[in-house]
Every structure is written in C-alpha cells, then in structure tokens.
mmCIF file as Biopython writes it, N, C-alpha, C and O atoms, coordinates in Angstrom:
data_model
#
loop_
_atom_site.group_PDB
_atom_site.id
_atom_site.type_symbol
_atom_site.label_atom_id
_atom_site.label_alt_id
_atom_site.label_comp_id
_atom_site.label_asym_id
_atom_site.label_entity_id
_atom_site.label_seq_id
_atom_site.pdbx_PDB_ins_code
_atom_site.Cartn_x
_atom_site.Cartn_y
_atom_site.Cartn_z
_atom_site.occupancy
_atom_site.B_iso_or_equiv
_atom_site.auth_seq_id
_atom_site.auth_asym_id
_atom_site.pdbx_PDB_model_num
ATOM 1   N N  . UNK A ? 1  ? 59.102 33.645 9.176   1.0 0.0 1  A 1 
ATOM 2   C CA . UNK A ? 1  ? 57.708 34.051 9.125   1.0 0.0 1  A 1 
ATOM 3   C C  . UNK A ? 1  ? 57.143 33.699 7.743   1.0 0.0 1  A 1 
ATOM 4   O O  . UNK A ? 1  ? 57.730 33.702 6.661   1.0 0.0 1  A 1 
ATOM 5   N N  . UNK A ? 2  ? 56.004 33.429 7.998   1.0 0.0 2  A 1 
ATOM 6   C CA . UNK A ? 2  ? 55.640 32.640 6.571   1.0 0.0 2  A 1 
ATOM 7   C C  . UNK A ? 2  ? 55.032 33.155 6.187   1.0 0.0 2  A 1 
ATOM 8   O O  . UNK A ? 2  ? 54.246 33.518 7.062   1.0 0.0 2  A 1 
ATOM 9   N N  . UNK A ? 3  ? 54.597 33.811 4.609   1.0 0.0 3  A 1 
ATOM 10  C CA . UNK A ? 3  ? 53.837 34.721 4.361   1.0 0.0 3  A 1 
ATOM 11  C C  . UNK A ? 3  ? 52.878 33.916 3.471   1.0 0.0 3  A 1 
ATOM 12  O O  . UNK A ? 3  ? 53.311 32.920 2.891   1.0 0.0 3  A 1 
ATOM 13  N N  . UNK A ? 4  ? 51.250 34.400 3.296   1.0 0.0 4  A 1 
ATOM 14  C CA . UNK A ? 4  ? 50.417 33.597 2.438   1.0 0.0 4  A 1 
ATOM 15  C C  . UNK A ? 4  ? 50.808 33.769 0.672   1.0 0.0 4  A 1 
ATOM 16  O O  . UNK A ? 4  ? 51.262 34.793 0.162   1.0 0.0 4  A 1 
ATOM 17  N N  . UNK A ? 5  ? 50.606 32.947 0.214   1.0 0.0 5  A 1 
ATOM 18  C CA . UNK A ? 5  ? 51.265 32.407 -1.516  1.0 0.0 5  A 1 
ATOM 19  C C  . UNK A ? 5  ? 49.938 32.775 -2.226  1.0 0.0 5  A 1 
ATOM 20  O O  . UNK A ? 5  ? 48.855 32.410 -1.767  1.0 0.0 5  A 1 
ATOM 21  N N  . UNK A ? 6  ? 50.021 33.306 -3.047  1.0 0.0 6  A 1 
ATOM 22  C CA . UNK A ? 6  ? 48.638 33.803 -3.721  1.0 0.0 6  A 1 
ATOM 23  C C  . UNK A ? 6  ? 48.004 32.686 -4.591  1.0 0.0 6  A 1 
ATOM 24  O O  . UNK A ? 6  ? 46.895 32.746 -5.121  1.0 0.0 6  A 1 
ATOM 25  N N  . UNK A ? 7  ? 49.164 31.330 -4.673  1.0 0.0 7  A 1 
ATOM 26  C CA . UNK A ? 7  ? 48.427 30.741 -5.064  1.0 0.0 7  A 1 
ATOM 27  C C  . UNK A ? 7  ? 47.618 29.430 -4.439  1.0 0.0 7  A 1 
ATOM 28  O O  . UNK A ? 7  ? 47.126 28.446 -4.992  1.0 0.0 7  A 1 
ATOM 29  N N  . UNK A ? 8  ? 47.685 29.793 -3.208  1.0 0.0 8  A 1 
ATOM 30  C CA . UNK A ? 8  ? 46.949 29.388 -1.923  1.0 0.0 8  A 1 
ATOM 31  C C  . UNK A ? 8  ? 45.864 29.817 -1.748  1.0 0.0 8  A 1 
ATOM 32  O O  . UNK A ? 8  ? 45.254 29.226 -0.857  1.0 0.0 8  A 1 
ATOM 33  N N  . UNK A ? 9  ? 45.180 30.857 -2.369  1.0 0.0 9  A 1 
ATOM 34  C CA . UNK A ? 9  ? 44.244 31.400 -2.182  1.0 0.0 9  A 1 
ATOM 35  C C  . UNK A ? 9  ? 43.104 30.930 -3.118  1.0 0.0 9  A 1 
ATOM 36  O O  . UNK A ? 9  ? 43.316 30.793 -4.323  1.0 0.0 9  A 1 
ATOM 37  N N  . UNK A ? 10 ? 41.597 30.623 -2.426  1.0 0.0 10 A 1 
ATOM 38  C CA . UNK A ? 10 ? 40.763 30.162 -3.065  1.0 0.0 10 A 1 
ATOM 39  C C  . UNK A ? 10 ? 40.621 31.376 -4.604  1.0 0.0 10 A 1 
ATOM 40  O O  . UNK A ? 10 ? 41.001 32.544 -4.683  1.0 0.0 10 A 1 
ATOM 41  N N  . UNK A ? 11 ? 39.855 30.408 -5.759  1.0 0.0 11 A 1 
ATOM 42  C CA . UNK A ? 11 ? 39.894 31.155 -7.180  1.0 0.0 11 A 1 
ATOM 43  C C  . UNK A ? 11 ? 38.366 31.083 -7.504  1.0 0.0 11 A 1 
ATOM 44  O O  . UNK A ? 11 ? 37.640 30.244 -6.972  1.0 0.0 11 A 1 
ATOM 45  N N  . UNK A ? 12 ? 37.932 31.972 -8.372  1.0 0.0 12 A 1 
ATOM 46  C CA . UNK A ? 12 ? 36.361 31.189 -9.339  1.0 0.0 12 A 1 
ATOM 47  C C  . UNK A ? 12 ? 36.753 32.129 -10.641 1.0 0.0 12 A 1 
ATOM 48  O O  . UNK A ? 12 ? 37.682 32.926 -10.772 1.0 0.0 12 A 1 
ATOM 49  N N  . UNK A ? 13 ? 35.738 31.754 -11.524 1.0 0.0 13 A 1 
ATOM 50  C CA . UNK A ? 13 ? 35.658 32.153 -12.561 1.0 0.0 13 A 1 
ATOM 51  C C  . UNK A ? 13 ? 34.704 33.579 -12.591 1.0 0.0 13 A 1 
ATOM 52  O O  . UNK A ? 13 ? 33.911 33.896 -11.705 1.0 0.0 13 A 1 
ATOM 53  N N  . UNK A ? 14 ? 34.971 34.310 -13.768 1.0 0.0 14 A 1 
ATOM 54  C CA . UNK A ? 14 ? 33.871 35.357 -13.962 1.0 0.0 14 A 1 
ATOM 55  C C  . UNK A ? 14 ? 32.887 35.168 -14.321 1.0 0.0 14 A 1 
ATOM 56  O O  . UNK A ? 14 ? 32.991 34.508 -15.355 1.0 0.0 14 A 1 
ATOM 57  N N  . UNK A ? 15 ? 31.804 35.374 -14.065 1.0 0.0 15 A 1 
ATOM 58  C CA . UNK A ? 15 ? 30.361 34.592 -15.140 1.0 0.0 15 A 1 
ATOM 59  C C  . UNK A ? 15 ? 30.194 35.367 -16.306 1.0 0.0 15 A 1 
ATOM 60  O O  . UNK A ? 15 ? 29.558 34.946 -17.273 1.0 0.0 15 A 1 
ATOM 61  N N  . UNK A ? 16 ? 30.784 36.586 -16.266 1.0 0.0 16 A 1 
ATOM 62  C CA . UNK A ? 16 ? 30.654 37.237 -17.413 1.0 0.0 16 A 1 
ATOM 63  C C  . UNK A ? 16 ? 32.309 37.392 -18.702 1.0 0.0 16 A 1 
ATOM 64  O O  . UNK A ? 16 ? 32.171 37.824 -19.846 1.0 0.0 16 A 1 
ATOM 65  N N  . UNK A ? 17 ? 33.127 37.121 -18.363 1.0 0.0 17 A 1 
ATOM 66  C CA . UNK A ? 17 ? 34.689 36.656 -19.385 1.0 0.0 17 A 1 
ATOM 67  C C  . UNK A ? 17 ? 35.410 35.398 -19.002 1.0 0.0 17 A 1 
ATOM 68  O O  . UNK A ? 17 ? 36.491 34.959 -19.396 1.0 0.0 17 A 1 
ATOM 69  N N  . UNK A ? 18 ? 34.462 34.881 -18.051 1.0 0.0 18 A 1 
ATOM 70  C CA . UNK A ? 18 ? 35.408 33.589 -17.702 1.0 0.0 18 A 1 
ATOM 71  C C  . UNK A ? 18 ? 37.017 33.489 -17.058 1.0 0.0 18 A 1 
ATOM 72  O O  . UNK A ? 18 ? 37.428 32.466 -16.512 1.0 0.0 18 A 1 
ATOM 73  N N  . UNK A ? 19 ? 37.522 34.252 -17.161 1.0 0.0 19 A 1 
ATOM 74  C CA . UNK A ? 19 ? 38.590 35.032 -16.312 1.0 0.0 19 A 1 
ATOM 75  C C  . UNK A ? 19 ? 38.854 34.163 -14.875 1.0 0.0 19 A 1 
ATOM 76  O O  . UNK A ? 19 ? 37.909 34.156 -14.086 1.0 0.0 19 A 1 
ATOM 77  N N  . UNK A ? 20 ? 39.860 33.567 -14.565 1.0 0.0 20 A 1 
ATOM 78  C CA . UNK A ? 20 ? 39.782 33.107 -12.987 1.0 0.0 20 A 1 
ATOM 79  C C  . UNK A ? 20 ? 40.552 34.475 -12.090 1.0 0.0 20 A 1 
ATOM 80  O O  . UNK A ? 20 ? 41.401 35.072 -12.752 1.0 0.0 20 A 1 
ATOM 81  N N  . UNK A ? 21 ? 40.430 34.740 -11.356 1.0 0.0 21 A 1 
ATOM 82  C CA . UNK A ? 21 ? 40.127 35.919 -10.280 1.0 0.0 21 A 1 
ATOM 83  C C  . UNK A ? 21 ? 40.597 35.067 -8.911  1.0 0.0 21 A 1 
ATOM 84  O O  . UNK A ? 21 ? 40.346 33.882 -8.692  1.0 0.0 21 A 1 
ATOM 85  N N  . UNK A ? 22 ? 41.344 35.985 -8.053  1.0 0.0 22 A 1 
ATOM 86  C CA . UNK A ? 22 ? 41.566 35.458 -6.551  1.0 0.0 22 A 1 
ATOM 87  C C  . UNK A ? 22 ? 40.777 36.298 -5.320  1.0 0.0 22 A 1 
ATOM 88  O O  . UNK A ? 22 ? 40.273 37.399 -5.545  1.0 0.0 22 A 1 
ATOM 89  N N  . UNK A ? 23 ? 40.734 35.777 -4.244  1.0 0.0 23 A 1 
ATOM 90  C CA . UNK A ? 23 ? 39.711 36.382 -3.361  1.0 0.0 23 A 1 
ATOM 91  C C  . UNK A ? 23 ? 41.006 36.970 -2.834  1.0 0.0 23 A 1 
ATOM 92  O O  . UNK A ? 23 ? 42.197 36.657 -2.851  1.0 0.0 23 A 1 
ATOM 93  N N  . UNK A ? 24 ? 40.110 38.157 -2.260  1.0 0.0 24 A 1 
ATOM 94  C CA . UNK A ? 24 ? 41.042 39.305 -2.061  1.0 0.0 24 A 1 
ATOM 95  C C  . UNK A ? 24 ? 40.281 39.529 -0.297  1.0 0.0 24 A 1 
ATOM 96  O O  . UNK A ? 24 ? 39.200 39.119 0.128   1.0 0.0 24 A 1 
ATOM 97  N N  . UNK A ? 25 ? 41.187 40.200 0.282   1.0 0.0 25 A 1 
ATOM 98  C CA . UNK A ? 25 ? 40.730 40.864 1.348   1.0 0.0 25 A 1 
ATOM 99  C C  . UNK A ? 25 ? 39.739 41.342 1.771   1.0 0.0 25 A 1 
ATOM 100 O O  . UNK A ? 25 ? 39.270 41.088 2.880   1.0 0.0 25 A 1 
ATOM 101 N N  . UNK A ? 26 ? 39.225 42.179 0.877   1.0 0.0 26 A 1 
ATOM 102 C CA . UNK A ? 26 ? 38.042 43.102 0.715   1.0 0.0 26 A 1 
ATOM 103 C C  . UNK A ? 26 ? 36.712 42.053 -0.003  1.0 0.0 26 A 1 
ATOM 104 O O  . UNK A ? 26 ? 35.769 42.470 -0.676  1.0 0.0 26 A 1 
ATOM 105 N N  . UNK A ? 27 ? 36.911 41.023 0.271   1.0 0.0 27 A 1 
ATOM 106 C CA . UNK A ? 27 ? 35.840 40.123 -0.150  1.0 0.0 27 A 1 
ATOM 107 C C  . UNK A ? 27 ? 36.072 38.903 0.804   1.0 0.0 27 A 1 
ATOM 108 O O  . UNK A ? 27 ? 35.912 37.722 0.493   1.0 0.0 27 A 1 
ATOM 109 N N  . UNK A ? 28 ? 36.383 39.276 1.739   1.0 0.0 28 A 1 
ATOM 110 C CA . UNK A ? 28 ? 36.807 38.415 3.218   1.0 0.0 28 A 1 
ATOM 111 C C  . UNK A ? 28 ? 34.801 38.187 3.633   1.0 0.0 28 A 1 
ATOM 112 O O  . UNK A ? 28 ? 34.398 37.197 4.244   1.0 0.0 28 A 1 
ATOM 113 N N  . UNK A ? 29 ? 34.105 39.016 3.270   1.0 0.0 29 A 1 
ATOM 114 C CA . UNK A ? 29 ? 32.826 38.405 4.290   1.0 0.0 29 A 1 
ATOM 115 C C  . UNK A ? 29 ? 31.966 38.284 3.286   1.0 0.0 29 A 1 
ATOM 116 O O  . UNK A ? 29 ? 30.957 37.677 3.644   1.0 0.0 29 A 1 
ATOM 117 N N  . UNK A ? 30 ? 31.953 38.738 1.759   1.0 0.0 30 A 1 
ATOM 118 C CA . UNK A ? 30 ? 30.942 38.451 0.538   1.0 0.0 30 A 1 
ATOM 119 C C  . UNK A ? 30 ? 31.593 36.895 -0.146  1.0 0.0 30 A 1 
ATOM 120 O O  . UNK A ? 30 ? 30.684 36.069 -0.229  1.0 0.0 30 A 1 
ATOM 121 N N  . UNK A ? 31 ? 32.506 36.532 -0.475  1.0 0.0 31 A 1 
ATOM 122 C CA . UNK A ? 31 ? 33.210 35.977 -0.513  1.0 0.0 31 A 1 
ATOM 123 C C  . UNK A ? 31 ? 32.536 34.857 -1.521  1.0 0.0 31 A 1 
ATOM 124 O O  . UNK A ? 31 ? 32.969 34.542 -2.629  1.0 0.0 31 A 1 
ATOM 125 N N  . UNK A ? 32 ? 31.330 34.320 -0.837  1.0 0.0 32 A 1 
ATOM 126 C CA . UNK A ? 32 ? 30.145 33.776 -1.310  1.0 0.0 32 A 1 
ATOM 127 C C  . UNK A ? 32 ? 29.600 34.235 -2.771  1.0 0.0 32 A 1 
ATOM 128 O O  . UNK A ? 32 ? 29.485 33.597 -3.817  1.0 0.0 32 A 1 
ATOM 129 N N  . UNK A ? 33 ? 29.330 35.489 -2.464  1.0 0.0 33 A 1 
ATOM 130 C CA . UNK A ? 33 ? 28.351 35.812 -3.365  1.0 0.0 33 A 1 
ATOM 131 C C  . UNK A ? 33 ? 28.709 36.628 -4.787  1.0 0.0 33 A 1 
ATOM 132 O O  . UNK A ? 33 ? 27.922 37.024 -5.646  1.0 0.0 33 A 1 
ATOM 133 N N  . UNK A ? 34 ? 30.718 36.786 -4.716  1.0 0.0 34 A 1 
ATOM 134 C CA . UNK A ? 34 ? 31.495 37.296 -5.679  1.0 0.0 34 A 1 
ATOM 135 C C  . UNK A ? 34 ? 31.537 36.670 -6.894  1.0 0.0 34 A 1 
ATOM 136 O O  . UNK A ? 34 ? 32.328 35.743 -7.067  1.0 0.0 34 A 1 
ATOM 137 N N  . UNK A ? 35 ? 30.674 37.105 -7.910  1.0 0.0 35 A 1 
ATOM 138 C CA . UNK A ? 35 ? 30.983 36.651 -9.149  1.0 0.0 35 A 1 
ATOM 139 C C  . UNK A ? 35 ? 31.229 37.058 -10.449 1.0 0.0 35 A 1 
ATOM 140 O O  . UNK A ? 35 ? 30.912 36.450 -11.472 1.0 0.0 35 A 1 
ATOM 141 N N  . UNK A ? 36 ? 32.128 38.695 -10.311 1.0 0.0 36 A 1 
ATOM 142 C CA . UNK A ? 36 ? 32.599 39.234 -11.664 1.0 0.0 36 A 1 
ATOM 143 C C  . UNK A ? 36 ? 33.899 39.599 -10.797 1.0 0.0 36 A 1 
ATOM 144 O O  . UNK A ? 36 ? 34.118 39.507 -9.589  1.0 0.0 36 A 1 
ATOM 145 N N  . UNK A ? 37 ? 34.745 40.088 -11.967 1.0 0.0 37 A 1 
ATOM 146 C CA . UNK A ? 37 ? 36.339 40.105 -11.314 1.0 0.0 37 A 1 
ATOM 147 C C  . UNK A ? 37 ? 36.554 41.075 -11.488 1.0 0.0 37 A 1 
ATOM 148 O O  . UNK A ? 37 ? 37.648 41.429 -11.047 1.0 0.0 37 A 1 
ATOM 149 N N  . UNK A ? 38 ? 35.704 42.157 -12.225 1.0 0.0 38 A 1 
ATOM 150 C CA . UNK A ? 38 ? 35.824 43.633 -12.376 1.0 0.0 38 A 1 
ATOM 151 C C  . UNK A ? 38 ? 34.485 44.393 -12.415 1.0 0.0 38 A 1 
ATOM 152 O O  . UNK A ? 38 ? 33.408 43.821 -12.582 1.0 0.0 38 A 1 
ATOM 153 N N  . UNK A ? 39 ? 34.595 45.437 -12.286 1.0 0.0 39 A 1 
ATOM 154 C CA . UNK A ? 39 ? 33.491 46.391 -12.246 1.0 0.0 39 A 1 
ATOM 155 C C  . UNK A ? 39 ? 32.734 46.498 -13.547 1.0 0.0 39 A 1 
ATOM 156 O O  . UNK A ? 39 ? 31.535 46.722 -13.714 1.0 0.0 39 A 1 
ATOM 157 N N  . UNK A ? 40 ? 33.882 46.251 -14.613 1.0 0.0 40 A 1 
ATOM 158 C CA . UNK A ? 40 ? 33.396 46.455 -15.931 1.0 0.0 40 A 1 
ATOM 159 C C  . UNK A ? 40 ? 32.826 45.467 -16.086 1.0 0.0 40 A 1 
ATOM 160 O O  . UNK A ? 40 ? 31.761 45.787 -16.613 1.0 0.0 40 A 1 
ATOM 161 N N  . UNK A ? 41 ? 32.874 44.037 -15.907 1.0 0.0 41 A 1 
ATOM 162 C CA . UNK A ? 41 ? 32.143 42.527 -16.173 1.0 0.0 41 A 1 
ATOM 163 C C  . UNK A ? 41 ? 31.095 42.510 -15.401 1.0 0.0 41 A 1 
ATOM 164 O O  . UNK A ? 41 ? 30.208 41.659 -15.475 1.0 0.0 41 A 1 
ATOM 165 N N  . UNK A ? 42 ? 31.136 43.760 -14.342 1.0 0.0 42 A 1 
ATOM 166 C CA . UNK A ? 42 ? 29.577 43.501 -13.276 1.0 0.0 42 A 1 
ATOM 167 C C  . UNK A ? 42 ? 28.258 44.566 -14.367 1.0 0.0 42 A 1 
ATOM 168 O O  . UNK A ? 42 ? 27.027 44.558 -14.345 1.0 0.0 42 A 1 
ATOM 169 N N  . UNK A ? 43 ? 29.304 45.409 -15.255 1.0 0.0 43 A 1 
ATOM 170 C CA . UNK A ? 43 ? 28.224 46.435 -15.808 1.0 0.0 43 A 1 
ATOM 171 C C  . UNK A ? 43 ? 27.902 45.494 -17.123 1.0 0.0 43 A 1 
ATOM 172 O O  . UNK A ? 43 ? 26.747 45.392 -17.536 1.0 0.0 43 A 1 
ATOM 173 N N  . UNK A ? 44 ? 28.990 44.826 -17.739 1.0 0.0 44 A 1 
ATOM 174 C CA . UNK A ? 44 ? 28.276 43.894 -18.893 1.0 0.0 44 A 1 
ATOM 175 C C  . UNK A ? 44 ? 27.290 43.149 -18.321 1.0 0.0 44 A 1 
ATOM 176 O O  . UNK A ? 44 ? 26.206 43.069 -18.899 1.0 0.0 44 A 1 
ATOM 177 N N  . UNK A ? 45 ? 27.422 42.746 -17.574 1.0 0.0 45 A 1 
ATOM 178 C CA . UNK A ? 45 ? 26.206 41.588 -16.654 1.0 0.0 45 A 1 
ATOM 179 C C  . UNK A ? 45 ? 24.841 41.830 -17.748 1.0 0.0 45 A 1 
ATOM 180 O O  . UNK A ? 45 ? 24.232 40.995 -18.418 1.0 0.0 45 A 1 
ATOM 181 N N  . UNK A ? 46 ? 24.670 43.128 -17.641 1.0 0.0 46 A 1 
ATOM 182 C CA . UNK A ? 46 ? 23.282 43.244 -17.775 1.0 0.0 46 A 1 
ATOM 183 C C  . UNK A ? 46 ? 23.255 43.541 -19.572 1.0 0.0 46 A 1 
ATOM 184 O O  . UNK A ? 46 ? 22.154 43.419 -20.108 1.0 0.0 46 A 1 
ATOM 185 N N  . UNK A ? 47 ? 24.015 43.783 -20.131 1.0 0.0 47 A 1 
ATOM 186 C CA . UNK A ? 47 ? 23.898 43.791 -21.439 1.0 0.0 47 A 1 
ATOM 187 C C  . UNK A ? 47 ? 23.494 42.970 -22.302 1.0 0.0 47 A 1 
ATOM 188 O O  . UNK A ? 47 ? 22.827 43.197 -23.312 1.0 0.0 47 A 1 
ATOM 189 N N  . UNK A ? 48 ? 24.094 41.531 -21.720 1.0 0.0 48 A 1 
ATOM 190 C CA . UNK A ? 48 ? 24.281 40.158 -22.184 1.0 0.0 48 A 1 
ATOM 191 C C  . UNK A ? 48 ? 24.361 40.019 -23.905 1.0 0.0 48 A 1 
ATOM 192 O O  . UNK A ? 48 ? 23.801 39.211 -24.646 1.0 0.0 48 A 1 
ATOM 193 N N  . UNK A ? 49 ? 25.552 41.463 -24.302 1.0 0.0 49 A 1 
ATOM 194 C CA . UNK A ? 49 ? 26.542 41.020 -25.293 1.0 0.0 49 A 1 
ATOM 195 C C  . UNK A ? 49 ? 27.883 40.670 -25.143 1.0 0.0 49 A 1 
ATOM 196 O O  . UNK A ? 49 ? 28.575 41.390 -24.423 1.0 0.0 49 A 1 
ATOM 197 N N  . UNK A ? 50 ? 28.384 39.690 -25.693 1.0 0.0 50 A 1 
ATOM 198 C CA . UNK A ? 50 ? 29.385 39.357 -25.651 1.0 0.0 50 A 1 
ATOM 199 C C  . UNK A ? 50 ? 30.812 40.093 -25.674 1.0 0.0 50 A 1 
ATOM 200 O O  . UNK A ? 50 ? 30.955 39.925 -26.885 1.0 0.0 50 A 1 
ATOM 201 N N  . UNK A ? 51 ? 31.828 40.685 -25.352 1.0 0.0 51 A 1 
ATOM 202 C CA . UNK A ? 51 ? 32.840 41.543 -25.207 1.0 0.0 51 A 1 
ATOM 203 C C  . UNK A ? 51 ? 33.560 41.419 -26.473 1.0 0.0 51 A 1 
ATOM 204 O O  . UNK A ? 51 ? 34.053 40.301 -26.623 1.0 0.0 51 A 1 
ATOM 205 N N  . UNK A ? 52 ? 33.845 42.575 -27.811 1.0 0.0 52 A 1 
ATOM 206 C CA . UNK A ? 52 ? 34.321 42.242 -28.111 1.0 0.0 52 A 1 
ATOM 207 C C  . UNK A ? 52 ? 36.049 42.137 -28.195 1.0 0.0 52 A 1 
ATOM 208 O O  . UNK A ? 52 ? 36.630 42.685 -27.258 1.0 0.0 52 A 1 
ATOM 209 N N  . UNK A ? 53 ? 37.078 41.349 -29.447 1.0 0.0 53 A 1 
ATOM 210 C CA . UNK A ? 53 ? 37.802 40.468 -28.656 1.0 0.0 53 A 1 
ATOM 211 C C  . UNK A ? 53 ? 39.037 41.105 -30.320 1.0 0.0 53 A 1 
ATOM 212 O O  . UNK A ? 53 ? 39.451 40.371 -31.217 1.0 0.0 53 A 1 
ATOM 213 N N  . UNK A ? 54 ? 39.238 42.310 -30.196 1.0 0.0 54 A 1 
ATOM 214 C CA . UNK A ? 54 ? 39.978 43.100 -31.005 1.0 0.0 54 A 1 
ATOM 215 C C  . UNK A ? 54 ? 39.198 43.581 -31.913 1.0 0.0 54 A 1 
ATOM 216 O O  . UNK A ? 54 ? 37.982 43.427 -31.797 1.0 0.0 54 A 1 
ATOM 217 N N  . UNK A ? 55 ? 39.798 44.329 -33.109 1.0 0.0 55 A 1 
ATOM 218 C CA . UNK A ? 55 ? 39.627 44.926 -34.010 1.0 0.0 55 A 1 
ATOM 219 C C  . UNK A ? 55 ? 39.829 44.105 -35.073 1.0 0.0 55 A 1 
ATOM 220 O O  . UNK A ? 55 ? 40.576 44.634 -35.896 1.0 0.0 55 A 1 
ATOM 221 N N  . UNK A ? 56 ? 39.359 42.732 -35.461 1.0 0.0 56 A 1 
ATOM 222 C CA . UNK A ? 56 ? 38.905 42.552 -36.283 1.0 0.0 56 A 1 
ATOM 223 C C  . UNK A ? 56 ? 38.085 41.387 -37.173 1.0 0.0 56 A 1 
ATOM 224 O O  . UNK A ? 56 ? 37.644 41.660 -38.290 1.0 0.0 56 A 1 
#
C-alpha cells in the first residue's frame, strides 16, 4: 500500500516570511487562495513590518 510522500505534495511560499509551506488537508478546497503558513504571518499581513530576526 502506498502511502502519499510529503514531498509530493504541492508547496508555495508565505507572502509574508517567505517560508515554503505544504498543502495540507484542511486546505483541500481553499487551496487557491492560501497564502500565509501561519496564523501569526496572516496577523503580520497587515502591519507591513518586517519580523524581527533575533536579539540583535
């Protein structure tokens, strides 16, 4: 039985960290229109400052 390879699975980028991200199940019918890879990159969306990237 052959099971699906995750890296078979279509990818995109985040528009907000650039991050590549895999489509998941739960984005089986938006799929289209997915373009942050976390909740937290969907709330920067609107900030449009840049994340910062340590302490220092």
């Amino acid at each position: 039985m052959a099971r699906n390879n995750k890296t078979d699975s279509p990818r995109k980028l985040c528009a907000v960290c650039g991050r590549p991200f895999s489509w998941r199940k739960k984005w089986e019918r938006s799929w289209d229109s997915v373009k942050y890879c976390s909740q937290r990159c969907r709330r920067e969306k609107a900030s449009g400052t840049p994340k910062a990237t340590g302490s220092g």
